[in-house]
N, C-alpha and C positions, 0 to 999 in steps of 0.2 A: 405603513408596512406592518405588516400583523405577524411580528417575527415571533410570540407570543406560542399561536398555534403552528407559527413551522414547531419552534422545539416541542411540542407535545405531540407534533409527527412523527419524532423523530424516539429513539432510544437514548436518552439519557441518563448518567448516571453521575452519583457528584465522589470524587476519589481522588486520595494523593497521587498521582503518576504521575505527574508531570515535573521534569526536572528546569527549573527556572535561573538564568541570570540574575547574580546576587545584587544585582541596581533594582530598581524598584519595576522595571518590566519585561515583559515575554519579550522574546528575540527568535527569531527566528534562523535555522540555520545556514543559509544566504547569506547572512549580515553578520557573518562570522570568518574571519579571515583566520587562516590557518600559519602559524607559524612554527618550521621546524627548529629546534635547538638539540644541539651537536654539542655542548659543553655551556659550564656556569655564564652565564650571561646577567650584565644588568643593562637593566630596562625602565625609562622612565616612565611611570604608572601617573595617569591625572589623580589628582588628590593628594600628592605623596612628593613633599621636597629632595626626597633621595632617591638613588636609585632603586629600583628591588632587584631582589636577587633570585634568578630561574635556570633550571638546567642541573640542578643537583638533586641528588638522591639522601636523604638525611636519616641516617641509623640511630635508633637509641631502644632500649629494652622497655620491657613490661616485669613488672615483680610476678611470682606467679604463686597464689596461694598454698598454703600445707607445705612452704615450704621447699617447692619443688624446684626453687630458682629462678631462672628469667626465661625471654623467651623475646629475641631481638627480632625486629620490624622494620621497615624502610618506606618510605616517602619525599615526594616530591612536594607537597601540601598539608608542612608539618603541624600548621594549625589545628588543622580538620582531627588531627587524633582528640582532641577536647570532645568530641563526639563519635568518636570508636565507640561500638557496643559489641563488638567479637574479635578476633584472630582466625584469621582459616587456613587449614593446611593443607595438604597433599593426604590422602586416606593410606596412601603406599610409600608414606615418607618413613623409615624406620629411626629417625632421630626423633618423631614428637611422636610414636602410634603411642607411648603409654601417656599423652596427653590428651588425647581424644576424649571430650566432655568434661574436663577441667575447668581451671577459671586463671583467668589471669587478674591482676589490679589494678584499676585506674592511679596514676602515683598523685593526682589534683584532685580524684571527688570519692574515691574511693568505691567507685564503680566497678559489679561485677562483669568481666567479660569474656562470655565462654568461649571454649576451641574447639572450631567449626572443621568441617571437610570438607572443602570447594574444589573439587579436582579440576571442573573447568575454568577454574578462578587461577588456581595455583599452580605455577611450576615448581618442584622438585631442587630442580637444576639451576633455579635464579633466584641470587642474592641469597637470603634467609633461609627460603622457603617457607618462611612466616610469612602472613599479610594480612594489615591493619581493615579492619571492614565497618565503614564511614556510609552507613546507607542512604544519610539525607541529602549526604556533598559528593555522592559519584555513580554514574548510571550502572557502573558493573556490582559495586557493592550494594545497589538498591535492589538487584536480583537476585543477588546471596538472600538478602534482610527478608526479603519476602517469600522465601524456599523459608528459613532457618527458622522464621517469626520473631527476628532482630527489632530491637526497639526501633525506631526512628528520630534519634536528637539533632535538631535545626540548633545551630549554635549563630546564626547570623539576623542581625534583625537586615531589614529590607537594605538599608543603604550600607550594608556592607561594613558592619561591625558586630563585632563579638558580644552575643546577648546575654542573657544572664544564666543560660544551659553551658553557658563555657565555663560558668565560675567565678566569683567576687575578685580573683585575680587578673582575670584579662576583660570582664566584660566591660563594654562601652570603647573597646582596643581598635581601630580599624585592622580591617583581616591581617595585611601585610607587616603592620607595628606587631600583631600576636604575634607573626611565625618567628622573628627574633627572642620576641620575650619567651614565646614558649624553650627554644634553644637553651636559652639561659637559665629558667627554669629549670629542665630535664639537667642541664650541668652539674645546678647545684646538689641536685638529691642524686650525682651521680651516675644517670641511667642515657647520659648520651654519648652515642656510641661513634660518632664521625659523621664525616660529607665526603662523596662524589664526586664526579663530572656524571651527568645522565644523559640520552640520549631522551627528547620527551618531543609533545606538540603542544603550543600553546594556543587557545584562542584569543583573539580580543577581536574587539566589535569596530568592524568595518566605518563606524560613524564616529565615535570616541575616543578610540583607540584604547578603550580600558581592556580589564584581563575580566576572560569569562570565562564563570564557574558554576556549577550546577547547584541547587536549590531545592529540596519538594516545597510544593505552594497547594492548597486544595482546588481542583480546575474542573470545568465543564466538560465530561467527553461526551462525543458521538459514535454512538457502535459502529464501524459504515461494514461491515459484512456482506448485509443482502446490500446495500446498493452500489456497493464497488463491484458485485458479481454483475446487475443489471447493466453496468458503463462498459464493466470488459465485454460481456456478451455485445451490446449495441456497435464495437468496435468490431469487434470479429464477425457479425453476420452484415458489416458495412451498411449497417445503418447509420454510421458514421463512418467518414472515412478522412480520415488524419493523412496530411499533406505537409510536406514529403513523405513517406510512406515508411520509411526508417526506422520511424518515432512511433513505430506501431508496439515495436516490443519494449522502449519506456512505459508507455500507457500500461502495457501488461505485467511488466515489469513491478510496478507501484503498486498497482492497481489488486494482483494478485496476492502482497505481501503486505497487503493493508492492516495498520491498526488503529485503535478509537484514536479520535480526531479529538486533540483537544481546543476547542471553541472559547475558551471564555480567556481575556486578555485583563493587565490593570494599566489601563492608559486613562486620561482623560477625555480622551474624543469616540465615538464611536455608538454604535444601538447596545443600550444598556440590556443584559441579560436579563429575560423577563422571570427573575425566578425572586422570590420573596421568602423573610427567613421568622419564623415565628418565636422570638423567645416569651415565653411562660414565665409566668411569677416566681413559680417554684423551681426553677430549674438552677441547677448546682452550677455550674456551666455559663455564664452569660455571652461569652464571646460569639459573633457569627459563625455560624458553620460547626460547632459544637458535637452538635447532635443531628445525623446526617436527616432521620423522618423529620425534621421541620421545614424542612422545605416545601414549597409551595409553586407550582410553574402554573400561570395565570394571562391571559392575555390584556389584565392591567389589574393597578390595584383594586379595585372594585370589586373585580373576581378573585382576588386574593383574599380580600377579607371577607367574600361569603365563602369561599372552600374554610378559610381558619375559623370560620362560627361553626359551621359545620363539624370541623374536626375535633375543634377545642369549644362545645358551646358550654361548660360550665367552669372555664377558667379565665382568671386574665391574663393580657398577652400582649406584646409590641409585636409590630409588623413594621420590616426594612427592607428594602429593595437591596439586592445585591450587588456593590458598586461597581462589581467590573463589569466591562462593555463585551458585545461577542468578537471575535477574529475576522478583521479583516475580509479574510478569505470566506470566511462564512455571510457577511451582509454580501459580499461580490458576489456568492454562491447564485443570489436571489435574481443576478441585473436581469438574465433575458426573459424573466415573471418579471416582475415590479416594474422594467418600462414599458411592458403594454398593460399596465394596470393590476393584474394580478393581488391579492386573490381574487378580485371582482372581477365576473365572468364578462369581461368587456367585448366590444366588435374587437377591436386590434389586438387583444387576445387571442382570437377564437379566428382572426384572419390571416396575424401575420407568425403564428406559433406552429413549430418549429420557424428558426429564423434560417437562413440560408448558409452563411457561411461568416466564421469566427476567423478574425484576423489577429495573432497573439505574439507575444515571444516564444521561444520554445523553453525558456528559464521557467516559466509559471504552468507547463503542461501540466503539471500535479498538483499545484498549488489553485490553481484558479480553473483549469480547464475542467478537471476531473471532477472538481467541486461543484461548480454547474451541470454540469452531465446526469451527478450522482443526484442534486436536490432537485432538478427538473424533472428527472423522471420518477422520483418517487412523488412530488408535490402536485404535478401534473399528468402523468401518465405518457409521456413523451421525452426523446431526445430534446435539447433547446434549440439544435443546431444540426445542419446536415453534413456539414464540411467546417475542418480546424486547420486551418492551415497558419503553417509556423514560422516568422520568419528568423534570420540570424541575429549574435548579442552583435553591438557595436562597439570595437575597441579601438585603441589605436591605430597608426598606421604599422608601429611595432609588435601589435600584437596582444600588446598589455590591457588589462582590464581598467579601466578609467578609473582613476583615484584622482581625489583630492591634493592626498598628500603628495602624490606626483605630477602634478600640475598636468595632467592631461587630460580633464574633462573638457571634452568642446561643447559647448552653449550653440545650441542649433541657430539662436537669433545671431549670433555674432559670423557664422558663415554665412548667413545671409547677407546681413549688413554689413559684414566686416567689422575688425578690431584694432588696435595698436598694439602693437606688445606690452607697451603703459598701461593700456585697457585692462587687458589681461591680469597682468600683476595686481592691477587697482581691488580686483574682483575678487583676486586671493586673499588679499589683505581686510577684505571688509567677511571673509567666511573666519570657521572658528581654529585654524589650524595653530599649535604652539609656534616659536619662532623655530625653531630647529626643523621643522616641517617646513615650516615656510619659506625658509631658503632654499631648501632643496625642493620644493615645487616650482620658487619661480627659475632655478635652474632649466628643470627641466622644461619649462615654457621658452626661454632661451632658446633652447637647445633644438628644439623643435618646429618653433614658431618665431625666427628671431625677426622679420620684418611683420611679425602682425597676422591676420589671417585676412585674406584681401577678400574685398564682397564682390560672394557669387550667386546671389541672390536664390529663391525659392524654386524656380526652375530648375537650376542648374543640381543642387540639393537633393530635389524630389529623383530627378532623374540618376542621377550618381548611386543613390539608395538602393535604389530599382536595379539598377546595373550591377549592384557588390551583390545581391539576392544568391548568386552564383555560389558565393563561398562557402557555402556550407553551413557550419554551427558559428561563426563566425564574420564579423568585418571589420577588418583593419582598416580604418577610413584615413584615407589620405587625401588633405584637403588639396595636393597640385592636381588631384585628379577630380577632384570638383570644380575648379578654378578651370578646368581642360573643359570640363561643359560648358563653362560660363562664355568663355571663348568661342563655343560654338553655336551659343545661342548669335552671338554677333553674326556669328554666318547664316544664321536662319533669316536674321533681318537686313543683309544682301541680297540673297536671294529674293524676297520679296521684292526690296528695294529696285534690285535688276530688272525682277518681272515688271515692275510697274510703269518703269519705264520702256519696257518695248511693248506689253502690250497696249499705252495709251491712253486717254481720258476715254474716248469714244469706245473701247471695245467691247464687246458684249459675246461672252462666252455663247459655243455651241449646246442644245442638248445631248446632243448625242457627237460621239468623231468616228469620222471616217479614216479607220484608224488603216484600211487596206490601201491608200491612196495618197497614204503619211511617208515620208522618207525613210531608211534604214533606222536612224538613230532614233527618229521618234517613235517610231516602232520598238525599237530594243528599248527604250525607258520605258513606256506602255507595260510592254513584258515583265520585267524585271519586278514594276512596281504591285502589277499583280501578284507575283511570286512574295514580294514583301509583305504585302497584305496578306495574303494567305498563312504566311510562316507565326506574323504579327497575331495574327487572333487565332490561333492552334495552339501558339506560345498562350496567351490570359486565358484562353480557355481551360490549358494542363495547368495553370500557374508555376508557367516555367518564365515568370517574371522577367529575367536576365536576359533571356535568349529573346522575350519582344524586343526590349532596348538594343539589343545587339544588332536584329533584323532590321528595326527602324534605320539607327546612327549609320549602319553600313549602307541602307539607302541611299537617308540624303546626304551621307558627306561623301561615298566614291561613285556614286553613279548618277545621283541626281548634277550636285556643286561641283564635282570635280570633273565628270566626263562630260552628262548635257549641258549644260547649263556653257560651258568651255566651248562645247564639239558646235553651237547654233549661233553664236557669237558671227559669225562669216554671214551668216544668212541676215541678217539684218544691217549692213555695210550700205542701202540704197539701190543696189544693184537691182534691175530689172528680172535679171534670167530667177532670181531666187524669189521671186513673191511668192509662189505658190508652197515654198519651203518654209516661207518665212512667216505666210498663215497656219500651213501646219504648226510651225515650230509654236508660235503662241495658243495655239490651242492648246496644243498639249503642254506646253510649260503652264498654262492655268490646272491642267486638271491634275498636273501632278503635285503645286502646291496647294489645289484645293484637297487633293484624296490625302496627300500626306501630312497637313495639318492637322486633320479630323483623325489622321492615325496617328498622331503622336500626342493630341490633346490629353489623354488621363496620366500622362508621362509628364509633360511640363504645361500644364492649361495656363496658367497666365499669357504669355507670351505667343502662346497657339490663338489664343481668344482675340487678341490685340492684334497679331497679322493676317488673322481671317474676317477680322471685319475689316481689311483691307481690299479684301479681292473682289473683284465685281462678279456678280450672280449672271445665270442667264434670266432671258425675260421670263421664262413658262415656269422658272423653281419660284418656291414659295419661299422667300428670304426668311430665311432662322433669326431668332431676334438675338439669339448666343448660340456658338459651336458647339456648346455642351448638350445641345437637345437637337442636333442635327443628327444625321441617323450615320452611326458608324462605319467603316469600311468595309465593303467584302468583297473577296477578289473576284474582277474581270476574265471567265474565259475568253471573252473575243479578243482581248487584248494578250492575250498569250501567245508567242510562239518562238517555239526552239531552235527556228533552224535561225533566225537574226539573234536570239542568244547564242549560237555556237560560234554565228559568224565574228563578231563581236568581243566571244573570248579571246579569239587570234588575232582581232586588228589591237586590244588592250593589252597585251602579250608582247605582240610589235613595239605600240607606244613607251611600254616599261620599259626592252628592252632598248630600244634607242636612247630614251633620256637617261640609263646609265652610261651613255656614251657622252656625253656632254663632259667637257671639261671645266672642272669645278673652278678653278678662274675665270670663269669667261662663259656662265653657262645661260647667261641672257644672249648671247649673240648668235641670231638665227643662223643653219649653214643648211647647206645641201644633202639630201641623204639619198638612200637608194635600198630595194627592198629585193631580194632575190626571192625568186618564186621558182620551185623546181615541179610545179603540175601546174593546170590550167585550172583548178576548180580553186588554187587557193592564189593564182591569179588575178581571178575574177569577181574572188572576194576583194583581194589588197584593190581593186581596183574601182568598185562600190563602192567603198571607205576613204580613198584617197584622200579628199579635200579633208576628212576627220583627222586620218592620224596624223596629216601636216599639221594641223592645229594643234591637236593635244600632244605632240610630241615639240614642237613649238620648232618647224625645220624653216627654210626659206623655201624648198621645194622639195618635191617626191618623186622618182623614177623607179619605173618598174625593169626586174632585170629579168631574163632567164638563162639560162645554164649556159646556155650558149654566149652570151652577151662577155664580155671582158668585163673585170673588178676593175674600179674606178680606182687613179690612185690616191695615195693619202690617205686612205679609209680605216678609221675603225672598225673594226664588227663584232654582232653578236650574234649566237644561234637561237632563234626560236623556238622551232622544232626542224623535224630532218626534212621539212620540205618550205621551211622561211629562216632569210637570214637577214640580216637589216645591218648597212653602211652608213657612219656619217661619215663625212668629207671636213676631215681636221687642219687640209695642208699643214704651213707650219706646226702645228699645235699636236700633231702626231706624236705620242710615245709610244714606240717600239717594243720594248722592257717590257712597257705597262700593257699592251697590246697580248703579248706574250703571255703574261702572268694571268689577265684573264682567259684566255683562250687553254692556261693549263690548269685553272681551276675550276674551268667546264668539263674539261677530258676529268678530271678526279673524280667530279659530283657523279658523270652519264659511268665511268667507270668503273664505280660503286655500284653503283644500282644494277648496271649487267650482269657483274659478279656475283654482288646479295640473288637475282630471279634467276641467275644460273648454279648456280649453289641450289637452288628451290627444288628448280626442274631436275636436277640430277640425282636428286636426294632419294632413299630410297623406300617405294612403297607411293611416289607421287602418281608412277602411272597408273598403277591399280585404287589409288584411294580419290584423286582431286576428278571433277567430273572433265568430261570432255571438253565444255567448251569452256570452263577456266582454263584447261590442258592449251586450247586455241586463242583463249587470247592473251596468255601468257607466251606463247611461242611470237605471236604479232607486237607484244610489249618490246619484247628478244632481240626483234628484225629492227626495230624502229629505232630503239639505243645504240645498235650496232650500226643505224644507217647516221646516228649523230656524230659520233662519234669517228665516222671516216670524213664526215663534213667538217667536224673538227680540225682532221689532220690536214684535208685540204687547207682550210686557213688560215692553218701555221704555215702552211708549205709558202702559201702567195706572200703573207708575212716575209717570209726567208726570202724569197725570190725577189722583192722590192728593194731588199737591206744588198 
């Protein structure tokens, strides 16, 4: 990779800006956990066998030259005064304005340090109204230092000790040993003036748990100006178009308020900055980075040292490569160039650039997204990508962001394969937490996970994922509801298992069904499955991910396994009068788990793979050697139609209604029911359906009533709607009470709702503003609650008349 000539693409400049973590590397602000403190606190610091001490405010003076007295200060980082180069005030403070351009005293090196006016620095009205200005150890007084032309003193060498700018008194101190000694220090000569409680925020680092604090370090920037303006434009004229759509005004967000990117890291892994540092014989200076024109940006040493003959041909000179590596995000910048070859003008370059669509977290939109966007289209002259779609972070099932020290990282292998709660623990104890952690993570593993995580293997997984896509910026992963798929993979492999036995060794699928010539039922799963198809790839198409899986699962668990699959059961008993039902029925119970395999396959493909090469092919298809290269699903019109979905919703409606009638003692044992029909057309339907809803209501028989016919005695009942009403036949097992109490929190439910759409209708300005025919079938809603609702009353009344 010729990262070489990106950066000479690029606008670079070499400058202290960047404020650094006093451990020896760049951190990023992710990996920086924020902590609020409310009052003194101590906190154990790695490195440090005692506590430290955070959360106060520490006062002490400055002497102030000619005489003029002091001039009191406060801080929470009483070390960092070893490297005060000013005090700034309020310009409208009338206690220091005859101070303005003075000096104060250093009381340890006897350093001058003048008094500044930082109105947006300083309040007036807090504390002091003095304040100490530490340009190399805090990002607000780096922007004073740099208005003011403040020195800049780094008082810490890399690993976080006092170097020899603090003074033959503290240096070689580690930071936190100073801020005592300085204390006591300030005592002696006097000039300390008390402690606090403060109200403050502390960082420390997500991985260590040390305390983070700012630094200048000399770093690589990138100007990104023009090409953060190129990404926003490609965004906005949807040459990109970012998915969900939300996350449009982040990108612009960032994107618009951009500053230089700083690039260059001191880790030891990573593509070493291609920049080379020339020290001269004669230079006063020996250190790297010295003297900003020596540098050299080369796309290897070779070209380094003919640019330094060049620059320097009558001197001598060492040549060093720069030891930090570039940012992370800056080699990632490169991926959708570099894996088709790039910069070499390759075919899969020039075939497959732009790539289609980026799948990311939505945590890295700025970090990684924006990055590629911005070096693709300046290094190429193109987006990388035509579509970024983002999915959510994954946290607990509480919500929490996965910590170590809380013992709620889940290990994807371990829901897969499953864990012990031993397991678990085991794997805490071999990472790097102190013991005080440590107890309190495997608490929380306890607590959460106390039998283990049971295996639900990579189906179950894949699909769950899929399914949380739903939540937004977020997933609370709850492994019972991954264990809930795993569960339903068992019923995938029922289902086949069932199919395979009715339809046989010998059967051999149709190409085409005669799906007009099919029974009701076969027909309504036909329907339906069409409908799922169709919802299923409209859903991957918008990448409304959740709502495929939603459309699949509602499939096959309530209409394929729970209604057909139940409702054809009868048909296959040997019976003669049903062959011609019972060849439909295997017809289409192949085609339903041939189509709905292939449409759940990029959902759980193992297990889709493994029961589709179960199914027999017809003769004239050209067998797939894998379901993965079989050709996708797309919805059947012939096989559609509404009027056996509509019949269908009222015979499902019935069945519901009936098996809440079942008494939960006893609700295996089939009984007698009876269905009251008050029209002929919804006669005709219960009367189609018969032998179904006997089965899926699981009755010993069905009887049709109408208005005229006498209520059976003993009966249960429910309302369907105001023209079905469905009885079972309880004799003994009759409650009355309970009878009752349903029958009056049906009158509640239908008696709310009249109320709420007559409230609507009455309301004023409905007749002049809602159009007519909501006017009409809001009056037809009106009639129909009002006609449940006297059927109600009747069936208290027979109720009553029985008792």
């Amino acid at each position: 990779m010729h990262f070489c000539s990106v950066l000479a693409s690029l606008v670079i400049c070499m400058c202290e800006q960047e404020c650094r973590v006093v451990s020896y590397i760049s951190i990023a602000g992710f990996q920086v956990d924020r902590v609020d403190l409310k009052a003194e606190t101590l906190l154990e610091v790695p490195g440090y066998s005692n506590p430290v001490q955070f959360g106060v405010l520490t006062s002490f003076a400055y002497p102030l030259e000619e005489g003029l007295g002091e001039i009191i200060v406060a801080t929470t980082r009483i070390e960092t005064m070893l490297g005060d180069t000013a005090i700034a005030v309020h310009s409208q403070d009338e206690r220091y304005k005859h101070l303005h351009g003075k000096y104060a005293v250093h009381p340890f090196n006897g350093r001058k340090l003048e008094i500044i006016c930082a109105d947006d620095l300083v309040k007036a009205t807090f504390g002091t109204g003095a304040v100490k200005i530490t340009p190399a150890h805090d990002s607000k007084d780096f922007k004073v230092g740099k208005q003011h032309n403040l020195d800049f003193i780094n008082i810490f060498t890399d690993d976080g000790n006092i170097n020899e700018n603090g003074g033959p008194q503290f240096e070689g101190m580690p930071r936190f040993t100073a801020r005592a000694a300085v204390i006591d220090a300030l005592k002696e000569k006097g000039l300390y003036r008390g402690m606090e409680n403060n109200d403050m925020e502390l960082g420390r680092c997500s991985r260590t748990n040390d305390i983070v604090e700012p630094m200048i370090k000399p770093q690589w920037f990138v100007n990104c100006n023009t090409m953060a303006k190129a990404a926003l434009d490609a965004v906005k004229s949807k040459e990109i178009e970012i998915i969900p759509p939300q996350y449009e005004q982040d990108w612009y967000r960032w994107l618009e308020n951009i500053r230089d990117w700083c690039i260059s890291r001191q880790l030891w892994w990573g593509h070493r900055v291609p920049a080379w540092y020339v020290t001269l014989e004669d230079d006063k200076e020996k250190d790297m980075g010295s003297y900003i024109d020596h540098w050299i940006i080369a796309r290897n040493k070779s070209d380094a040292v003919l640019e330094a003959k060049q620059r320097y041909p009558k001197k001598k000179y060492q040549l060093d490569q720069d030891p930090d590596v570039l940012d992370t995000w800056f080699s990632a910048g490169l991926f959708p160039l570099t894996v088709l070859g790039w910069p070499d003008n390759t075919a899969d370059l020039s075939t497959f650039y732009p790539t289609s669509v980026l799948e990311t977290g939505l945590d890295i939109l700025f970090f990684w997204v924006a990055r590629m966007v911005m070096m693709g289209m300046l290094l190429h002259g193109d987006v990388p990508f035509r579509k970024i779609y983002l999915h959510p972070i994954i946290r607990d099932a509480h919500g929490r962001k996965m910590s170590k020290s809380l013992g709620n990282v889940i290990d994807p292998i371990d829901v897969i394969n499953g864990i012990t709660l031993e397991g678990l623990q085991k794997k805490l104890e071999h990472g790097n937490l102190d013991q005080g952690e440590l107890e309190k993570a495997k608490e929380g593993q306890k607590k959460d996970f106390p039998d283990g995580i049971p295996e639900c293997g990579t189906d179950a997984l894949r699909f769950a994922l899929i399914s949380y896509t739903s939540q937004s910026d977020k997933i609370n992963l709850d492994i019972k509801r991954v264990h809930g798929y795993r569960q339903w993979c068992n019923k995938l492999w029922n289902a086949i298992r069932f199919a395979m036995v009715k339809l046989g060794d010998q059967y051999t699928p149709p190409a085409t069904l005669a799906v007009h010539s099919m029974p009701p039922i076969c027909k309504w799963i036909l329907s339906v499955l069409s409908k799922a198809v169709g919802k299923t790839v409209s859903s991957l198409e918008a990448y409304k991910f959740s709502d495929a899986t939603s459309s699949i699962y509602f499939w096959w668990q309530y209409q394929l396994c729970d209604v057909f699959i139940e409702a054809i059961k009868p048909y296959f008993n040997g019976s003669q009068e049903f062959e011609s039902a019972r060849c439909a029925s295997r017809d289409t119970l192949w085609a339903c788990l041939d189509t709905g395999l292939r449409l759940l396959h990029p959902l759980m493909p193992y297990i889709t793979e493994e029961l589709w090469q179960r199914l027999p092919q017809p003769k004239e298809a050209c067998r797939k050697d894998s379901i993965m290269i079989s050709e996708y699903p797309s919805a059947v019109q012939e096989w559609a139609n509404d009027e056996v979905e509509n019949e269908m919703e009222i015979v499902l409606d019935a069945v519901s209604k009936l098996r809440s009638l079942l008494p939960p003692t006893d609700i295996h044992l089939r009984r007698p029911c009876f269905v009251l029909c008050r029209n002929l057309e919804v006669a005709a339907t219960v009367g189609c359906y018969q032998a179904q809803i006997a089965t899926l209501a699981s009755v010993s028989s069905l009887e049709i009533l109408t208005e005229d016919d006498p209520t059976p005695p003993d009966c249960a009942t429910n309302i369907v709607n105001k023209d079905l009403a469905v009885y079972l036949q309880l004799r003994r097992a009759l409650n009355t009470e309970a009878e009752h109490e349903k029958l009056r929190k049906k009158r509640e439910e239908v008696q709310k709702q009249y109320d709420t759409l007559s409230q609507k209708m009455s309301a004023s300005g409905y007749r002049e503003k809602a159009p007519q025919s909501k006017q009409d079938d809001d009056m037809k809603k009106l009639a129909t609650l009002l006609e449940e609702l006297e059927i109600i009353s009747e069936a208290e009344s027979k109720l009553d008349a029985k008792n």
